[in-house]
C-alpha positions in Angstrom: 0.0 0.0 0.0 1.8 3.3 -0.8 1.6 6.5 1.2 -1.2 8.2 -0.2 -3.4 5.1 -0.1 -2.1 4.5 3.8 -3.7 8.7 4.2 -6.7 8.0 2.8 -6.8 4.8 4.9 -6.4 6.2 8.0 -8.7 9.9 7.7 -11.6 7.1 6.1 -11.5 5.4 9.3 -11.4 8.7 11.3 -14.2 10.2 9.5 -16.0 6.8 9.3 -16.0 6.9 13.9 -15.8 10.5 14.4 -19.7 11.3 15.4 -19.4 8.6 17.7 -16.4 9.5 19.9 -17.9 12.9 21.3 -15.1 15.2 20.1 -17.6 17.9 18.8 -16.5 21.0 21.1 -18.8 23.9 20.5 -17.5 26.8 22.3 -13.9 25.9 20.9 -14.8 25.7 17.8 -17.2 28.6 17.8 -13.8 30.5 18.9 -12.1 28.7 16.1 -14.6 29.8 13.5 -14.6 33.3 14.6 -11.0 33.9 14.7 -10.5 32.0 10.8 -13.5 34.5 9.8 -11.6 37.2 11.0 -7.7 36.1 10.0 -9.2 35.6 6.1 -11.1 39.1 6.7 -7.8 41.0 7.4 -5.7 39.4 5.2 -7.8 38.9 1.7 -10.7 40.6 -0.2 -12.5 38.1 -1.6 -14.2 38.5 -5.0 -16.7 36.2 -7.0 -13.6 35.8 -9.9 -11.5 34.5 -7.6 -10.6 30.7 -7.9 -10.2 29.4 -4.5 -8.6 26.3 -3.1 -9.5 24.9 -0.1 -6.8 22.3 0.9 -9.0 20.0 3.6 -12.4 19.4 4.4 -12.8 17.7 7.8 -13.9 20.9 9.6 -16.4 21.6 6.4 -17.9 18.0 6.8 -17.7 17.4 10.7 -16.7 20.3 12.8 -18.7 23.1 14.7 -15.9 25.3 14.2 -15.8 25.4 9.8 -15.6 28.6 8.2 -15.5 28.1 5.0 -19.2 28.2 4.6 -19.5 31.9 6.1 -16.2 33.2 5.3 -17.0 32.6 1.6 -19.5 33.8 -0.7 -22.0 31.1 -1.7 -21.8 31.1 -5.4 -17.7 31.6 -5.5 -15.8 29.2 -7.4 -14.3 26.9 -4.2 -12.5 23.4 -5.3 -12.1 21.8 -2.0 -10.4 18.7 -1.3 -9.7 16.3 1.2 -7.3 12.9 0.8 -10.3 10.0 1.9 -13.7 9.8 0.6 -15.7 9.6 3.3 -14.4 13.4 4.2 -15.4 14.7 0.7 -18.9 13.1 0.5 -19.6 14.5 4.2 -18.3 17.7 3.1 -20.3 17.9 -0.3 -23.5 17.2 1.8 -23.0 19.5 4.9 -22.2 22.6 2.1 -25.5 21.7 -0.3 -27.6 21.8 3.0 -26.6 25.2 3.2 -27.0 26.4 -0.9 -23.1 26.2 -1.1 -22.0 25.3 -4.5 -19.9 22.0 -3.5 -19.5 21.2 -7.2 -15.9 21.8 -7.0 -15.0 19.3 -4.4 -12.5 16.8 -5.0 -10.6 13.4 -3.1 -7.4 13.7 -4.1 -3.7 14.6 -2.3 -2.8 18.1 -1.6 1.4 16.5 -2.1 -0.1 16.1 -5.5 -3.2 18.3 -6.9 -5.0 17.1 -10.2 -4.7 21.1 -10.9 -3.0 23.1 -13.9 0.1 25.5 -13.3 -1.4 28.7 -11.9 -5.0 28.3 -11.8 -5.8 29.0 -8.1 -6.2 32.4 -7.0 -6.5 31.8 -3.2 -5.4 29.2 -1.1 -6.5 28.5 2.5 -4.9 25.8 4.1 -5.9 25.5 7.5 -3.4 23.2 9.5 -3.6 20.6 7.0 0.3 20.2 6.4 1.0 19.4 9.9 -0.7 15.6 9.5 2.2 14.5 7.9 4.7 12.4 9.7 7.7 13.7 7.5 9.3 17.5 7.2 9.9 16.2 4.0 6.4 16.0 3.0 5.4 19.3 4.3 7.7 21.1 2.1 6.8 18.6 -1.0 2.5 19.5 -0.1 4.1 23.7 -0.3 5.9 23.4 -3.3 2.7 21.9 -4.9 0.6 24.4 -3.8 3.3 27.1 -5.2 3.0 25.2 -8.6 -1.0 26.0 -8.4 -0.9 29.6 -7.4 -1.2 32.5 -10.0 1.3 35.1 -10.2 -0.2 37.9 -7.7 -2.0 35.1 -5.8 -2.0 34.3 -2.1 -1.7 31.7 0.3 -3.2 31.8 3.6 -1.3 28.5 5.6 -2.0 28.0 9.2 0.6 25.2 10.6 1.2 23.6 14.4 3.5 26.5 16.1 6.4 24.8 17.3 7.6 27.9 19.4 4.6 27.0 21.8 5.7 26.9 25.2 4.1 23.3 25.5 4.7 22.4 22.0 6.5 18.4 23.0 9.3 16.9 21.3 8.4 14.6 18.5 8.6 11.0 20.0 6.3 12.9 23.0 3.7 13.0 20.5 4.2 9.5 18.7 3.6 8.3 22.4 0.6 10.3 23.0 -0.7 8.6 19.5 0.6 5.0 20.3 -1.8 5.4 23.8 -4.8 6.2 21.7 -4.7 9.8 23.0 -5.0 11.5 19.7 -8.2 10.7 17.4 -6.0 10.8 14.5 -2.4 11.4 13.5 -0.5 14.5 14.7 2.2 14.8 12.7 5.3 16.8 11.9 6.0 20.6 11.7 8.0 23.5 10.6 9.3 26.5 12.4 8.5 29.9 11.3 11.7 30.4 10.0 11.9 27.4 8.3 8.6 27.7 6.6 9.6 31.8 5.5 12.6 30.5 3.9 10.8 27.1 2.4 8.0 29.6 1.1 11.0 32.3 0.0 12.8 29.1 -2.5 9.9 28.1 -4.0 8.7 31.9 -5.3 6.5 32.8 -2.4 6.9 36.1 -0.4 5.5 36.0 3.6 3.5 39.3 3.9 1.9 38.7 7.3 2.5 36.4 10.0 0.7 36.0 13.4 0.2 33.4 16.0 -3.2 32.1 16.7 -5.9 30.3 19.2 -4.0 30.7 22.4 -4.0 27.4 23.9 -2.0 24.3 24.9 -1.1 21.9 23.1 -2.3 18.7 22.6 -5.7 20.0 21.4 -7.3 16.9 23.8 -6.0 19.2 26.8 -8.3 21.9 26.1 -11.3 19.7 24.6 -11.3 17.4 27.7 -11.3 20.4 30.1 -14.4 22.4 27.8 -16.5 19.1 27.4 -16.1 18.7 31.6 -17.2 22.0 32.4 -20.1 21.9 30.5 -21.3 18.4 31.3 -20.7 19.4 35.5 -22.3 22.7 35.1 -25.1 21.7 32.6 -24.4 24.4 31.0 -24.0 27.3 33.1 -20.6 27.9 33.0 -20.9 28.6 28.9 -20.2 32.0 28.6 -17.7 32.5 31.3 -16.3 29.2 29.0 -16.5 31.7 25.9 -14.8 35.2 27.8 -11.9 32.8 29.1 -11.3 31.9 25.3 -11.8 34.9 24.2 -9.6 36.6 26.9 -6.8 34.4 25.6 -7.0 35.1 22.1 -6.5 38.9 22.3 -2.6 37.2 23.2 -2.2 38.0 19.7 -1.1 41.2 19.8 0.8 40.8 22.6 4.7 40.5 22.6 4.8 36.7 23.3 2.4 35.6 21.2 4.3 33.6 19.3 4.5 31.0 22.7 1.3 30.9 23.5 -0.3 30.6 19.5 -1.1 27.4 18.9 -1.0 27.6 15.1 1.6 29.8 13.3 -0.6 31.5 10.3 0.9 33.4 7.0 0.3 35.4 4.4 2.2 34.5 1.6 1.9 35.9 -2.3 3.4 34.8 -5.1 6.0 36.7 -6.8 5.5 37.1 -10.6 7.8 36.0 -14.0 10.5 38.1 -13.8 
């Protein structure tokens, strides 16, 4: 079985159990939704020409906190895709119930896109490229998405921040997933350097960078903690949940965001034929 088969393996079997293991957090992913609203706000206009590329679709087909649905204008031209099946069919369903145009939507693997050179106008890829277990990979998945972009275009990339202050070392986390602690794989990173200069060799220039959702990581910290407050309070400790969320996210402008952000995001655009 080769890699991309072994992917599409394991997210199937992920998407396949997910309603039934409870990890649907809805004031963390109502935070999450508001701040990818407001990052995509900031950072792009949006038109109806555009061509946009989404480069996963597990929040689209079974989170609370997707965005893609409000962030983008029904009718726009949106090929979304996602590596299993199961992922895309969910997505495609969850987006018709709600008149979005899901025609675009495609199984396939963002390390390589069934796409012509310079057809996408927009990417957002919202920490899909760290679910790989290589670095390797990571640049290989950027590289592809550089090959896709137009000249002028821009790439919105949020990645696992490795400057977090609880960010673990690597066999840390291959233990956490050994134990059955993580619903899926977590898998390698970049640091922000790394992924400026990556972006910089491949013909991308970072305009903005930030740190966001100011949490600990493992997410299963923070979605344990959420889902026990609720369940012992029925309830009545919501929106004290949803101030203490938002209290940390206004981290962001402060000076150590970058070790408290639990994704790095960028801006990148791509530089034209000189």
């Amino acid at each position: 079985m080769n890699m991309p088969d072994k992917e599409a393996e394991h997210w199937g079997g992920v998407a396949r159990g997910w309603s039934d293991k409870g990890y649907a957090n809805e004031l963390l992913g109502e935070q999450k939704r508001k701040t990818y609203i407001d990052l995509i706000t900031r950072w792009t206009r949006i038109t109806a020409r555009q061509k946009i590329l989404k480069t996963d679709l597990f929040a689209e087909a079974f989170s609370v906190e997707q965005f893609l649905f409000d962030a983008i204008p029904a009718k726009s031209a949106v090929i979304g895709i996602d590596v299993a099946f199961e992922i895309v069919a969910e997505a495609k369903s969850q987006a018709q119930n709600r008149g979005m145009d899901a025609g675009g939507y495609l199984c396939c693997d963002v390390k390589k896109l069934p796409l012509r050179d310079s057809s996408i106008d927009l990417i957002i890829s919202d920490s899909t490229l760290d679910h790989f277990p290589t670095e390797a990979e990571i640049i290989t998945a950027l590289k592809e998405l550089g090959r896709v972009l137009t000249d002028g275009g821009t790439l919105i990339l949020t990645i696992d921040n490795k400057s977090n202050l609880t960010y673990p070392p690597y066999f840390i986390i291959r233990l956490w997933m050994k134990l059955g602690l993580s619903p899926y794989l977590i898998g390698r990173t970049l640091s922000l350097p790394r992924l400026r200069r990556a972006l910089a060799e491949i013909g991308l220039d970072v305009e903005e960078n930030t740190a966001i959702l100011h949490y600990p990581h493992p997410d299963g910290l923070v979605r344990w903690l959420e889902r026990s407050l609720r369940y012992l309070s029925r309830g009545r400790l919501d929106n004290a949940i949803r101030k203490w969320l938002a209290c940390l996210n206004r981290l962001e402008g402060s000076k150590i965001k970058y070790l408290t952000g639990r994704y790095v995001a960028i801006k990148a655009v791509k530089r034209g034929a000189s």
